[in-house]
N, CA and C atoms as a LAMMPS dump frame, in Angstrom:
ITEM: TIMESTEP
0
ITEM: NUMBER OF ATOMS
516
ITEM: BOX BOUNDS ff ff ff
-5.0000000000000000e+02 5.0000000000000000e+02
-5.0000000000000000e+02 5.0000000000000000e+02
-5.0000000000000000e+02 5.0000000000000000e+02
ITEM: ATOMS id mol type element x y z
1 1 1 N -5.998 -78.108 41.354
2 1 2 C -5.799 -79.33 42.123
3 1 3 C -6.52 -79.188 43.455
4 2 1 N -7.118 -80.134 43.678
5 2 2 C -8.087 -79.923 45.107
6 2 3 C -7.285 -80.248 46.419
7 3 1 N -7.122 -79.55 47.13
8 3 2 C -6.327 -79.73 48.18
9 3 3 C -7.456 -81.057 49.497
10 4 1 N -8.232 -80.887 49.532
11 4 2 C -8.505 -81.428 50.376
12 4 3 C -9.046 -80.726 51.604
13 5 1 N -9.333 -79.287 51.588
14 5 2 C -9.712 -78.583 52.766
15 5 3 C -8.222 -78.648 53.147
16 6 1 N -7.227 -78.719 53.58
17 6 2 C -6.359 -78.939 54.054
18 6 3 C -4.951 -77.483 53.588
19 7 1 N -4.836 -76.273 53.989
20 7 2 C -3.919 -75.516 53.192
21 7 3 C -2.574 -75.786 54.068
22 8 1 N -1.549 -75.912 53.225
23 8 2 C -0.165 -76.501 53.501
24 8 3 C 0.264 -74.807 54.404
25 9 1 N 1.072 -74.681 54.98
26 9 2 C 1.688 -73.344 55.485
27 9 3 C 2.026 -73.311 56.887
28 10 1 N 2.605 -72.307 57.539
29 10 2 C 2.891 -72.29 58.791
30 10 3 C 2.394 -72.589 60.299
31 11 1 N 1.305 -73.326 60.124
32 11 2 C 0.246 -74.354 60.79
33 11 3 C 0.887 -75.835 60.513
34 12 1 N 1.714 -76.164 60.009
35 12 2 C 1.907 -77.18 59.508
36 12 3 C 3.625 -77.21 59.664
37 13 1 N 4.1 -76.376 59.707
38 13 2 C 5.262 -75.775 59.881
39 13 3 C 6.483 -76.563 58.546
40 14 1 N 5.795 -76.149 57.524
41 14 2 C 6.142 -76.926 56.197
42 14 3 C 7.057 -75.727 56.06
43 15 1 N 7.334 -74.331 56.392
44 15 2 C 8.121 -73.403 55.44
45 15 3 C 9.43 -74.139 55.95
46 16 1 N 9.116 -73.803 57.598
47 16 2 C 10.53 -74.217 58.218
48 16 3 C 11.824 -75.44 58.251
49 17 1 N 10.693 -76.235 58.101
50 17 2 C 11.374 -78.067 57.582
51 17 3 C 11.867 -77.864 56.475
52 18 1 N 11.383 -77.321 55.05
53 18 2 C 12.233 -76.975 53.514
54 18 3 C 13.056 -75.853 54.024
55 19 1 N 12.946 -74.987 54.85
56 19 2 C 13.806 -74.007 55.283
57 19 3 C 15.332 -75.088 55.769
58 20 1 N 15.124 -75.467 56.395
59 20 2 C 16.471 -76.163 57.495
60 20 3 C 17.049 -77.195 56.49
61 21 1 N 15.969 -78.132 55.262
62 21 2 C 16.457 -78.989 54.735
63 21 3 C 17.639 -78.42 52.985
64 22 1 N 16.716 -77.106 53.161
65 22 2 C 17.709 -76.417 51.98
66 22 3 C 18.523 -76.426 52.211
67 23 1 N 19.154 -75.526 53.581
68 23 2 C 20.585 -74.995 54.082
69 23 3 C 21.16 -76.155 54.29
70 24 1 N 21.147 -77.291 54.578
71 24 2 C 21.639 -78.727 54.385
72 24 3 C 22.169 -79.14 53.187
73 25 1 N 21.133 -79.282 52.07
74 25 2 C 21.075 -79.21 50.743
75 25 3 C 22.314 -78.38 49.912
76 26 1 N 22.502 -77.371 50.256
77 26 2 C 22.935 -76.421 50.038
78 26 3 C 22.107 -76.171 48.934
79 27 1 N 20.662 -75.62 49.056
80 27 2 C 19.729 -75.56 47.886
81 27 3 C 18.976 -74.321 48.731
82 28 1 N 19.423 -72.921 48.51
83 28 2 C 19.193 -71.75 48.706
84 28 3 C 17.393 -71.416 48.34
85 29 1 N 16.859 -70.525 49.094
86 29 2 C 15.588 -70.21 49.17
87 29 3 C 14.683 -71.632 49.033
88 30 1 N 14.985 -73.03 49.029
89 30 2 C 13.695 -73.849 48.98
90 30 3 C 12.358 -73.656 49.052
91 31 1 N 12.131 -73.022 50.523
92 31 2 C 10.52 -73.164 50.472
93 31 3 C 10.099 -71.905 49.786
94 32 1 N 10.604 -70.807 48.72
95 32 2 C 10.376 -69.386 48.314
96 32 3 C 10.078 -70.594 46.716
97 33 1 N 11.155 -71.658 46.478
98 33 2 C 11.145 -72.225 45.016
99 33 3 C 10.35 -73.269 45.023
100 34 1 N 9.57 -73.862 45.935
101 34 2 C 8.781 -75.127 45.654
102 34 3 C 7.483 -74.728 46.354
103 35 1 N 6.797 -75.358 45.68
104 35 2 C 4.906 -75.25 46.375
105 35 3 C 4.719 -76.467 46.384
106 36 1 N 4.205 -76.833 47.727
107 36 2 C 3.377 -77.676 48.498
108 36 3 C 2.01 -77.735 48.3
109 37 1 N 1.193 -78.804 47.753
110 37 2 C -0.292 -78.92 47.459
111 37 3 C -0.839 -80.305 48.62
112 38 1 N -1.57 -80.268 48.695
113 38 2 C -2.221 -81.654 49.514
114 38 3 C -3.658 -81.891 48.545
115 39 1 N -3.7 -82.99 48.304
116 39 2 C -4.481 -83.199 47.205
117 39 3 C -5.485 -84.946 47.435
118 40 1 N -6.379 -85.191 47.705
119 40 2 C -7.278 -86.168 48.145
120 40 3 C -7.368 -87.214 45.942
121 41 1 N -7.19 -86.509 45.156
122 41 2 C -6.894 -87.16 44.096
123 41 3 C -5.781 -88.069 44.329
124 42 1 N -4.372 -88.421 45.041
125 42 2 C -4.019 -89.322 45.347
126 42 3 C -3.924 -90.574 45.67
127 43 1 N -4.211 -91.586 44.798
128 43 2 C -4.404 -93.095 45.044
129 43 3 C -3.686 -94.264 44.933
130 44 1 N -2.273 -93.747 44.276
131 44 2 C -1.56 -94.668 44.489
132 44 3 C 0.021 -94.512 45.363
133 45 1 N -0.03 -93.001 45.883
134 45 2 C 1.079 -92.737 46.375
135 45 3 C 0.73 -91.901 47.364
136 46 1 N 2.057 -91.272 48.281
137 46 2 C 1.737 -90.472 49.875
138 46 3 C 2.195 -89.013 48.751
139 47 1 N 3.006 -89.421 47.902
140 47 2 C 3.644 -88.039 47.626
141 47 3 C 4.325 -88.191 45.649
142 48 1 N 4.101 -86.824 44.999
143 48 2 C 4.56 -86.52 43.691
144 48 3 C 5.379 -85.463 43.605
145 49 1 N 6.369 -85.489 42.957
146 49 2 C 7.42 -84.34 42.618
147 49 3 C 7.284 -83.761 41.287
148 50 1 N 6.994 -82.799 41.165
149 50 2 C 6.726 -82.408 39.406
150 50 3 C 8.252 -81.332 39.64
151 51 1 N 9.483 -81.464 39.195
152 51 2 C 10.166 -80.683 39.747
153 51 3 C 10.523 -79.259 38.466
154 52 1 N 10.271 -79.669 36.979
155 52 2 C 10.202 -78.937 36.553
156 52 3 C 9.376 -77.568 36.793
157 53 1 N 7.957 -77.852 37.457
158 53 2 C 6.91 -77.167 38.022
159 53 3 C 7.454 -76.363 39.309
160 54 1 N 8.262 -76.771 39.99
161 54 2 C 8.354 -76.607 41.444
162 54 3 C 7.567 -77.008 42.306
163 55 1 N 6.75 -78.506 41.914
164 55 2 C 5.607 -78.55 42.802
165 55 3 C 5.565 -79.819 43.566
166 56 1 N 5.716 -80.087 44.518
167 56 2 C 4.996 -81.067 45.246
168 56 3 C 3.654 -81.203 45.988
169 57 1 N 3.063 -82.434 45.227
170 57 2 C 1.679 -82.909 45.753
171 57 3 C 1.496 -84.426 46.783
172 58 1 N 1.183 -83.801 47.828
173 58 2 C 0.927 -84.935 49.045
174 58 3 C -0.28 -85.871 49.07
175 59 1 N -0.625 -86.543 49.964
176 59 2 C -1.809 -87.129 49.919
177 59 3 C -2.377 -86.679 50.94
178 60 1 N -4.006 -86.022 51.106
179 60 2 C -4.412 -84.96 51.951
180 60 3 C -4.517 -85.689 53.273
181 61 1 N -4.251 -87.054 53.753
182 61 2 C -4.418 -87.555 54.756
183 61 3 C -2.93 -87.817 55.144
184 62 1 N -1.63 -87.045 54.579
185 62 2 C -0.873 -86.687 55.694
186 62 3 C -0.78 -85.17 56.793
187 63 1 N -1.481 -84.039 55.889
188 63 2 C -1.67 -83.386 56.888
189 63 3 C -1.357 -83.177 57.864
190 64 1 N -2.471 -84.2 59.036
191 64 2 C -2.175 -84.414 60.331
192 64 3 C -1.386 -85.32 60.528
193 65 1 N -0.553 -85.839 60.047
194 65 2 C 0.29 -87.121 60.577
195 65 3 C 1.702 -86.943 60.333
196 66 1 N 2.392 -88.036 61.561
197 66 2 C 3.798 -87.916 61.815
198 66 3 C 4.205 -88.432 60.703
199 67 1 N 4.046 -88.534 59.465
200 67 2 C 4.6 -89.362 58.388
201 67 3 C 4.948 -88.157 57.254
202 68 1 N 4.106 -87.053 57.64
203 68 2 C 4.408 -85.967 56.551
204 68 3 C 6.198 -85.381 56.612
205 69 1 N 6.785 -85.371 58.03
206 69 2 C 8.099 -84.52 57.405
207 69 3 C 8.79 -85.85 56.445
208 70 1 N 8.457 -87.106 56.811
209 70 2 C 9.24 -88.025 55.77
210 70 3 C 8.768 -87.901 54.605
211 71 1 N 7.864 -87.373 54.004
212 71 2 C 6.942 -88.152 52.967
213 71 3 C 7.16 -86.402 52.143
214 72 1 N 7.316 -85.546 52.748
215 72 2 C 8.081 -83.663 52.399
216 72 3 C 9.294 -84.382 51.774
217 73 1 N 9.927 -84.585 53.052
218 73 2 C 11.23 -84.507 52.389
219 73 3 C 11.78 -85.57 51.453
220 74 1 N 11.41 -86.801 51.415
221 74 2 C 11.416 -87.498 50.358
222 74 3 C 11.602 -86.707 49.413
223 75 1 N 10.07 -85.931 48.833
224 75 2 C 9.748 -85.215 47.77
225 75 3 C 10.178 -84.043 47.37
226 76 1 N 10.727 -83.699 48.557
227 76 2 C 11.55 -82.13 47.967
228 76 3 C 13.303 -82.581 47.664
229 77 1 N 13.189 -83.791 48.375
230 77 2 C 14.662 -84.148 47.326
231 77 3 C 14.785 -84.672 46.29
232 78 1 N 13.973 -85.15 45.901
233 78 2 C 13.931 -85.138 44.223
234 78 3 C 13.664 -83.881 43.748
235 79 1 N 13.14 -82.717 44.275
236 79 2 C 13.475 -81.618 43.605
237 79 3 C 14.961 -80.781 43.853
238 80 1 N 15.356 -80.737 44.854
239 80 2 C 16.764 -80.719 45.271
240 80 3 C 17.429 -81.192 44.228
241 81 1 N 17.496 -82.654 43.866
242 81 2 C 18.676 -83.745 43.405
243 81 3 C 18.232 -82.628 41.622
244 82 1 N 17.239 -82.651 41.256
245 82 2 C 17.12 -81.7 40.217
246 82 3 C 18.032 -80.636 40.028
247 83 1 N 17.573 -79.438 40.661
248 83 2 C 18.518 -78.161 40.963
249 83 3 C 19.635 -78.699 41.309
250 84 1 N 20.252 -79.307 41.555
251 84 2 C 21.628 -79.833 42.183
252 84 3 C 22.057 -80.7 40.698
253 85 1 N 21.912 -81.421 40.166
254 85 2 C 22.237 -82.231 39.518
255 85 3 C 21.444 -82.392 37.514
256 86 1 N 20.326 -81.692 37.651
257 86 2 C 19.616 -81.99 36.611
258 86 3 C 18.606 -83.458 36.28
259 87 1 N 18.847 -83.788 35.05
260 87 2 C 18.235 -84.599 34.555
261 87 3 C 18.476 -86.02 34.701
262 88 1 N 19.788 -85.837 34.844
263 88 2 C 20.364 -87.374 34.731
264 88 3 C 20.758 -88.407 35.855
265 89 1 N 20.44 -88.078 37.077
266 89 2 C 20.24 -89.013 38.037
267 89 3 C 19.46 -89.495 38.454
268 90 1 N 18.914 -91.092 38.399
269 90 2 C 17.862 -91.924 38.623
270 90 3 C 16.717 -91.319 40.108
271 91 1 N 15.886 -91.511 39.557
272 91 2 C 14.766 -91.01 41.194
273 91 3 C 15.177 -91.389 41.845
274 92 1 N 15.509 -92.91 42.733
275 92 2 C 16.095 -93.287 43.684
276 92 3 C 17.111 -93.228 44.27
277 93 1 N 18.38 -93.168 43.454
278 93 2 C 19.745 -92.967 43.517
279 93 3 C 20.586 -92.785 44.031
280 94 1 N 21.351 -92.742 44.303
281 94 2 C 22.662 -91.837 45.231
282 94 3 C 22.544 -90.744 45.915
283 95 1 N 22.611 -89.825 44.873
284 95 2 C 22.437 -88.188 45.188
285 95 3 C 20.859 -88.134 45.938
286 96 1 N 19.738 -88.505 45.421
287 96 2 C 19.049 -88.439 46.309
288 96 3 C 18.939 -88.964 47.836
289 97 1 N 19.459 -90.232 47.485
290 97 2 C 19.787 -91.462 48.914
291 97 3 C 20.22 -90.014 49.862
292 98 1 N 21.113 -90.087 49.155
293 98 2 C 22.711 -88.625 50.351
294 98 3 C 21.683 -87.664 50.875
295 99 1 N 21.142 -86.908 50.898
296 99 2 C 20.354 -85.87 50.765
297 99 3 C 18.883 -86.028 52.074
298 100 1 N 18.358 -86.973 51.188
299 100 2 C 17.693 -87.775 52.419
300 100 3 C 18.006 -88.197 53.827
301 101 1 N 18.594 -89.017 53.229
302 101 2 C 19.761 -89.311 55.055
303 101 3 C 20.694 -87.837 55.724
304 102 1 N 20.903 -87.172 54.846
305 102 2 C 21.638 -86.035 55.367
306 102 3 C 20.656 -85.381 56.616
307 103 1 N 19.403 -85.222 56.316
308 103 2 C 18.534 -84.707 57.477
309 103 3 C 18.09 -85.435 57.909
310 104 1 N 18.25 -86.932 58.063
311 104 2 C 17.589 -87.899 58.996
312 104 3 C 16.719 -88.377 58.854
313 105 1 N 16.07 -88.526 57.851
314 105 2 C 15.059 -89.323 57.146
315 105 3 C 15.687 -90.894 56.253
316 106 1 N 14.997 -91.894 56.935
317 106 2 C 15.283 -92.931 55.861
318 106 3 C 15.054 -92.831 54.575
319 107 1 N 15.918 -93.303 53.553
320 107 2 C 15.917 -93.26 52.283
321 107 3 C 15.148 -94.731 51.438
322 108 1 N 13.724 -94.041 51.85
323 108 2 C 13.054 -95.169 51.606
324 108 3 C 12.052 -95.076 50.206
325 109 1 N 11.648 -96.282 49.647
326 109 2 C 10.922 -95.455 48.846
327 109 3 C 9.172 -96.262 48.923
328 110 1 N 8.886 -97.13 49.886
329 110 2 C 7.856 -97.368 49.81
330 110 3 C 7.63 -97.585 51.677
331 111 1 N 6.642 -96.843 51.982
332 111 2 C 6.387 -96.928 53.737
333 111 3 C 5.724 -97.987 54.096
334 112 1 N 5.932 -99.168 54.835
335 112 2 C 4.92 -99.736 54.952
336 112 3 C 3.045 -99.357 55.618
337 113 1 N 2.218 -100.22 55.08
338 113 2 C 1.12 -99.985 55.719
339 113 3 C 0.49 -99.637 57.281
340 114 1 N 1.609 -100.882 58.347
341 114 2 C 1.58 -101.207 59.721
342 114 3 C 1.667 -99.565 60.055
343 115 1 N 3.091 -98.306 59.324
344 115 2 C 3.302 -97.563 60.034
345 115 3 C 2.644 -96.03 60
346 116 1 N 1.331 -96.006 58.524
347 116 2 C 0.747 -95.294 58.701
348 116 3 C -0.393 -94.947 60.069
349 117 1 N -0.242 -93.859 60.447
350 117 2 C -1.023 -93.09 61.621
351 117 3 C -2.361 -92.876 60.884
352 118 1 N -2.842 -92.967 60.047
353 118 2 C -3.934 -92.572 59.472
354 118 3 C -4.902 -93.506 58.312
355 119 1 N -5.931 -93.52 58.035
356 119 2 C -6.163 -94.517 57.507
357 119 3 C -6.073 -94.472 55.875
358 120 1 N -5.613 -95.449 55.058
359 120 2 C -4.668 -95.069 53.481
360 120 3 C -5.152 -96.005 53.055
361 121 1 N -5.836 -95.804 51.38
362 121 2 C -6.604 -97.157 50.529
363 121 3 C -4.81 -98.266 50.874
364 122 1 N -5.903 -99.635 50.909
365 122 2 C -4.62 -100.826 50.374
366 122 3 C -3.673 -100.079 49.254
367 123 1 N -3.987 -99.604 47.89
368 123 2 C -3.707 -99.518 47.07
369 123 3 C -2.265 -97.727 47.155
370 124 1 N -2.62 -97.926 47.85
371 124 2 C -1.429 -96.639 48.316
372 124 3 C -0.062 -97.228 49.026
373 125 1 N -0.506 -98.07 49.971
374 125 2 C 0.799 -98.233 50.535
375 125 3 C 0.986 -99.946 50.067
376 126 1 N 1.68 -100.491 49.23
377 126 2 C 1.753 -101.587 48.585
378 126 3 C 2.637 -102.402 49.465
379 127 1 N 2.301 -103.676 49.976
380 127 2 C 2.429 -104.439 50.73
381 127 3 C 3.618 -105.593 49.568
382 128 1 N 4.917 -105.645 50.542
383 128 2 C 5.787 -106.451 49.822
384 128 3 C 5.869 -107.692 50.293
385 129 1 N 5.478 -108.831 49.606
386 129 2 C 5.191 -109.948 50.32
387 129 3 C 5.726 -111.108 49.685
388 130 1 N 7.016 -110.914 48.961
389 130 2 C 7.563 -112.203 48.473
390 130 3 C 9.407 -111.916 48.959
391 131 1 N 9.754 -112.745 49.549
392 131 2 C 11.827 -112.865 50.081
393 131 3 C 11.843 -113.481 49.225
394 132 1 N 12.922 -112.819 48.554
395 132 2 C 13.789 -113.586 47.642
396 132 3 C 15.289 -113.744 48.446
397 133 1 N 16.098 -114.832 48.225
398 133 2 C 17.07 -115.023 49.559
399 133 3 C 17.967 -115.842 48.792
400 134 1 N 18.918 -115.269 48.991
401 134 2 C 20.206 -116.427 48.14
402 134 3 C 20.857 -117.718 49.196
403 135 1 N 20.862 -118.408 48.899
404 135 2 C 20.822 -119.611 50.208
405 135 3 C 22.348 -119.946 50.241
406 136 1 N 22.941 -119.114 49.434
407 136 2 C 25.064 -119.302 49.705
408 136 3 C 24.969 -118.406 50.784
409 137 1 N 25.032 -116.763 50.702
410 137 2 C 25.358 -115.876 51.211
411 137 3 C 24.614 -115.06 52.114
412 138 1 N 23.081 -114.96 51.748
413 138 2 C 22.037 -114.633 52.672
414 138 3 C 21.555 -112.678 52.007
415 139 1 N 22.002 -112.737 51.283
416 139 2 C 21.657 -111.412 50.671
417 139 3 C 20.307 -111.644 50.245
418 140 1 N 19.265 -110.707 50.607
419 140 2 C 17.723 -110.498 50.457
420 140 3 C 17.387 -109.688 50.145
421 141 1 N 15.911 -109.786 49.352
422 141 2 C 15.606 -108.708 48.643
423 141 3 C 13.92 -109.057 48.622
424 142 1 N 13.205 -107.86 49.043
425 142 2 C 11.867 -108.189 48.791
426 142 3 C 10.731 -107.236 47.693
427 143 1 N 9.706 -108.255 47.407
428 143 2 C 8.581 -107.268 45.941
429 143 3 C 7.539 -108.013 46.493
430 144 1 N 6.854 -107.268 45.851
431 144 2 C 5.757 -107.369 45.856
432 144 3 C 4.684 -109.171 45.029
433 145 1 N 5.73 -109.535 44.309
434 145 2 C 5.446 -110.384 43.241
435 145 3 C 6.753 -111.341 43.45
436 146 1 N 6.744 -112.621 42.782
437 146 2 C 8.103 -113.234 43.082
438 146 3 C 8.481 -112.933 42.108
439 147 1 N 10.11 -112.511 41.61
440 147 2 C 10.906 -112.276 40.218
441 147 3 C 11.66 -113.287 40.613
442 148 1 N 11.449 -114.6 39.65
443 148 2 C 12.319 -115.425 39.52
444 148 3 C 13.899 -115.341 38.838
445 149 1 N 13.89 -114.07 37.514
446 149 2 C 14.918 -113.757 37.218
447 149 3 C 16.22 -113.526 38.119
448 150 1 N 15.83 -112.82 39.055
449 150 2 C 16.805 -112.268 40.441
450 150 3 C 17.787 -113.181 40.393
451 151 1 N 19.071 -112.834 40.554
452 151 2 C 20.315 -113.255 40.975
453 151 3 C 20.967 -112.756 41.92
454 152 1 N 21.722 -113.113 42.358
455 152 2 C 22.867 -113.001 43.672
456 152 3 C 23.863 -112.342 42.888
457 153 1 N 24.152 -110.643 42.615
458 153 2 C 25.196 -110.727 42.329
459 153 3 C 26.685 -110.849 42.742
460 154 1 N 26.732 -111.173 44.329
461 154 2 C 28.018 -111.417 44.534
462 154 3 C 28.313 -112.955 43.972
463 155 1 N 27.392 -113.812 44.244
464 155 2 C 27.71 -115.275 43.684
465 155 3 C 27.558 -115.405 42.606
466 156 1 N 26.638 -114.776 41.517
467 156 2 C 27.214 -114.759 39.78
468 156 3 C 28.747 -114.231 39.833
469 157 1 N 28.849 -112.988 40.513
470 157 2 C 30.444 -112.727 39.856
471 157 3 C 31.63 -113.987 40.743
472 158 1 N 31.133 -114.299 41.57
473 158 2 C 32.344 -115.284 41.715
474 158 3 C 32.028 -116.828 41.088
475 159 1 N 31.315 -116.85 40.136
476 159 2 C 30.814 -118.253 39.293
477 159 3 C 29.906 -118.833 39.393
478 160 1 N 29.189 -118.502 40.639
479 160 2 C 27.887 -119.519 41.07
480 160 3 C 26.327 -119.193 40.708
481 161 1 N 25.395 -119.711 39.992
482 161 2 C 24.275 -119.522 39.293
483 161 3 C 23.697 -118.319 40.271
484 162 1 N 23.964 -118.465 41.001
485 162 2 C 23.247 -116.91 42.064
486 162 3 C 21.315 -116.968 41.989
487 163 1 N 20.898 -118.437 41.99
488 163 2 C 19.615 -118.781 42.667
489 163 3 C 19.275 -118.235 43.552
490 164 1 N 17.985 -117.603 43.521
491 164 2 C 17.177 -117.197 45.283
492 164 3 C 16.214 -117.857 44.671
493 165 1 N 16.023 -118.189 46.434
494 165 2 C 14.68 -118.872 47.059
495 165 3 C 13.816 -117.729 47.558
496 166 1 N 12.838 -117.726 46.881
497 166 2 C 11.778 -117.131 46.932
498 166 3 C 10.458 -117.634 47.847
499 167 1 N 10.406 -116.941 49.187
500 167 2 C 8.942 -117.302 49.558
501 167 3 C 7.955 -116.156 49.905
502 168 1 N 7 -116.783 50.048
503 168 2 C 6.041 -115.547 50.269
504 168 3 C 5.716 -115.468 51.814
505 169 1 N 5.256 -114.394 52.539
506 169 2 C 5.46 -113.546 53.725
507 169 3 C 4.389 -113.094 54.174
508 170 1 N 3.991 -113.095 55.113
509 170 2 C 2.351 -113.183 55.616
510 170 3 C 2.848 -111.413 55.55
511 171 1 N 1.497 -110.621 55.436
512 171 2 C 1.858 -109.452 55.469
513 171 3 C 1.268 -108.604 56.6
514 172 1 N 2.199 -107.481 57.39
515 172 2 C 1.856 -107.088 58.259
516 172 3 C 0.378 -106.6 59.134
Protein backbone atom coordinates (compact mmCIF):
# COMPACT_ATOMS: atom_id res chain seq x y z
CA UNK A 1 0.00 0.00 0.00
CA UNK A 2 1.61 3.33 -0.91
CA UNK A 3 1.76 5.53 1.87
CA UNK A 4 2.20 8.65 0.29
CA UNK A 5 5.82 9.66 1.38
CA UNK A 6 4.16 10.24 4.53
CA UNK A 7 5.36 7.42 7.53
CA UNK A 8 2.71 7.36 10.38
CA UNK A 9 4.85 7.24 13.95
CA UNK A 10 6.05 9.36 16.69
CA UNK A 11 6.38 12.59 14.51
CA UNK A 12 2.87 12.43 14.26
CA UNK A 13 2.35 11.41 17.74
CA UNK A 14 -0.13 8.57 16.52
CA UNK A 15 1.42 5.89 19.22
CA UNK A 16 0.34 8.17 22.02
CA UNK A 17 -3.36 9.21 20.96
CA UNK A 18 -4.15 5.01 20.45
CA UNK A 19 -2.08 4.85 23.62
CA UNK A 20 -4.53 7.20 25.88
CA UNK A 21 -7.61 6.11 23.65
CA UNK A 22 -7.03 2.29 24.57
CA UNK A 23 -6.77 2.86 28.35
CA UNK A 24 -10.21 4.62 27.89
CA UNK A 25 -11.39 1.81 25.76
CA UNK A 26 -10.34 -0.47 28.10
CA UNK A 27 -8.62 -2.06 24.91
CA UNK A 28 -5.05 -2.98 26.29
CA UNK A 29 -1.80 -2.54 24.09
CA UNK A 30 -3.77 -0.64 21.03
CA UNK A 31 -1.12 0.99 19.28
CA UNK A 32 1.33 -2.58 19.76
CA UNK A 33 -2.32 -4.28 17.95
CA UNK A 34 -3.22 -1.91 15.12
CA UNK A 35 -1.07 -0.42 12.17
CA UNK A 36 -1.58 2.84 10.82
CA UNK A 37 -0.96 3.28 6.88
CA UNK A 38 -1.52 6.71 5.05
CA UNK A 39 -2.26 5.89 1.64
CA UNK A 40 -2.89 8.65 -1.44
CA UNK A 41 -5.09 5.53 -3.16
CA UNK A 42 -7.95 7.00 -1.12
CA UNK A 43 -10.85 8.55 -3.03
CA UNK A 44 -13.76 8.20 -1.52
CA UNK A 45 -13.03 8.40 2.18
CA UNK A 46 -10.53 10.24 5.03
CA UNK A 47 -10.25 6.79 6.64
CA UNK A 48 -10.69 2.50 6.40
CA UNK A 49 -10.77 -0.02 9.18
CA UNK A 50 -9.82 -3.54 8.05
CA UNK A 51 -10.14 -4.75 11.71
CA UNK A 52 -9.72 -8.32 11.12
CA UNK A 53 -6.14 -7.18 9.68
CA UNK A 54 -5.43 -4.78 12.49
CA UNK A 55 -5.14 -2.14 10.01
CA UNK A 56 -6.10 1.25 9.51
CA UNK A 57 -5.69 3.22 6.26
CA UNK A 58 -5.93 7.15 6.18
CA UNK A 59 -5.99 9.48 3.42
CA UNK A 60 -2.29 10.79 2.94
CA UNK A 61 -3.52 14.40 3.06
CA UNK A 62 -4.40 14.08 6.71
CA UNK A 63 -0.99 13.76 7.82
CA UNK A 64 -0.52 17.31 8.40
CA UNK A 65 -3.90 18.25 9.49
CA UNK A 66 -6.00 18.96 12.58
CA UNK A 67 -8.60 16.49 11.29
CA UNK A 68 -6.33 13.39 11.71
CA UNK A 69 -6.85 12.70 15.67
CA UNK A 70 -10.74 12.65 14.58
CA UNK A 71 -10.47 10.77 11.49
CA UNK A 72 -7.65 7.98 13.96
CA UNK A 73 -9.98 7.71 16.23
CA UNK A 74 -13.07 7.29 14.39
CA UNK A 75 -11.14 4.35 12.85
CA UNK A 76 -9.57 2.73 15.62
CA UNK A 77 -13.00 2.45 17.15
CA UNK A 78 -14.33 0.38 14.90
CA UNK A 79 -11.46 -1.67 15.64
CA UNK A 80 -11.97 -1.33 19.39
CA UNK A 81 -15.94 -1.95 19.03
CA UNK A 82 -14.45 -5.32 17.25
CA UNK A 83 -12.13 -6.59 20.09
CA UNK A 84 -14.73 -5.42 22.50
CA UNK A 85 -17.76 -6.74 20.99
CA UNK A 86 -17.06 -8.82 17.73
CA UNK A 87 -19.03 -9.11 14.74
CA UNK A 88 -22.31 -8.13 15.49
CA UNK A 89 -22.57 -4.50 16.09
CA UNK A 90 -23.47 -2.16 13.23
CA UNK A 91 -20.36 0.28 12.07
CA UNK A 92 -22.13 3.20 13.29
CA UNK A 93 -23.83 2.15 16.37
CA UNK A 94 -23.94 2.51 19.91
CA UNK A 95 -20.93 0.85 21.13
CA UNK A 96 -19.02 2.63 18.69
CA UNK A 97 -21.04 6.12 19.18
CA UNK A 98 -19.88 5.45 23.28
CA UNK A 99 -16.32 5.03 22.58
CA UNK A 100 -15.96 7.89 20.31
CA UNK A 101 -17.48 10.44 22.49
CA UNK A 102 -15.75 8.82 25.44
CA UNK A 103 -12.44 10.68 24.25
CA UNK A 104 -14.04 13.65 22.84
CA UNK A 105 -14.41 13.23 19.44
CA UNK A 106 -17.79 13.73 17.70
CA UNK A 107 -19.45 10.66 16.64
CA UNK A 108 -19.68 11.54 13.26
CA UNK A 109 -19.61 9.73 10.27
CA UNK A 110 -19.25 12.08 7.38
CA UNK A 111 -16.96 15.58 7.93
CA UNK A 112 -18.07 18.22 6.11
CA UNK A 113 -16.05 19.79 3.19
CA UNK A 114 -16.08 23.71 4.71
CA UNK A 115 -13.97 21.95 7.68
CA UNK A 116 -11.22 20.29 5.92
CA UNK A 117 -7.67 22.17 6.50
CA UNK A 118 -6.37 20.68 3.42
CA UNK A 119 -7.35 20.33 0.02
CA UNK A 120 -9.77 16.80 -0.59
CA UNK A 121 -11.31 15.61 -4.20
CA UNK A 122 -15.32 16.75 -4.06
CA UNK A 123 -15.74 13.10 -4.13
CA UNK A 124 -14.26 12.38 -0.62
CA UNK A 125 -16.03 14.57 1.50
CA UNK A 126 -19.79 14.23 0.19
CA UNK A 127 -21.78 17.25 0.51
CA UNK A 128 -25.42 16.69 2.13
CA UNK A 129 -27.75 18.85 0.48
CA UNK A 130 -31.34 17.79 0.81
CA UNK A 131 -33.62 18.60 4.73
CA UNK A 132 -35.95 16.42 5.08
CA UNK A 133 -38.24 18.05 8.01
CA UNK A 134 -41.43 16.82 9.48
CA UNK A 135 -43.67 19.94 9.58
CA UNK A 136 -45.79 18.48 13.01
CA UNK A 137 -42.76 18.15 15.20
CA UNK A 138 -39.60 19.53 13.53
CA UNK A 139 -37.43 16.40 13.66
CA UNK A 140 -34.70 16.61 10.68
CA UNK A 141 -32.71 14.67 8.89
CA UNK A 142 -30.29 15.33 6.06
CA UNK A 143 -28.69 13.13 2.55
CA UNK A 144 -27.32 13.69 0.14
CA UNK A 145 -30.34 12.88 -2.36
CA UNK A 146 -34.05 13.50 -1.34
CA UNK A 147 -35.61 10.00 0.19
CA UNK A 148 -39.07 10.55 -0.15
CA UNK A 149 -39.79 7.25 1.71
CA UNK A 150 -38.62 8.96 5.16
CA UNK A 151 -41.09 9.15 7.90
CA UNK A 152 -41.41 10.83 11.20
CA UNK A 153 -41.22 8.14 13.47
CA UNK A 154 -42.59 9.78 16.42
CA UNK A 155 -45.76 10.88 14.32
CA UNK A 156 -46.25 7.37 12.53
CA UNK A 157 -46.30 5.84 16.02
CA UNK A 158 -48.78 8.22 17.35
CA UNK A 159 -51.07 7.81 13.94
CA UNK A 160 -50.02 10.53 11.75
CA UNK A 161 -48.66 9.75 8.04
CA UNK A 162 -45.21 11.16 9.34
CA UNK A 163 -44.63 13.29 5.85
CA UNK A 164 -41.31 15.33 5.51
CA UNK A 165 -40.81 18.15 3.52
CA UNK A 166 -37.94 17.85 1.75
CA UNK A 167 -35.81 20.78 0.40
CA UNK A 168 -32.68 21.19 -1.02
CA UNK A 169 -29.75 23.38 0.68
CA UNK A 170 -27.27 25.50 -0.98
CA UNK A 171 -24.07 23.76 0.00
CA UNK A 172 -21.35 25.09 2.06
Amino acid sequence: MDRGGFEPGLSLGLPDLLASWGEAWGVADLPGRIEVRFSQRLRRTLGRCQPERGLVTLHFGLAGSDLLPEVLCHEAAHYAVWLLYGRGPRPHGPEWRRLVERVGHPARRVIPAHEADFQIPRSTLRSRVYLHECPVCGVSRLARRPVPVWRCRACVESGRPGRMNIRRLEEP
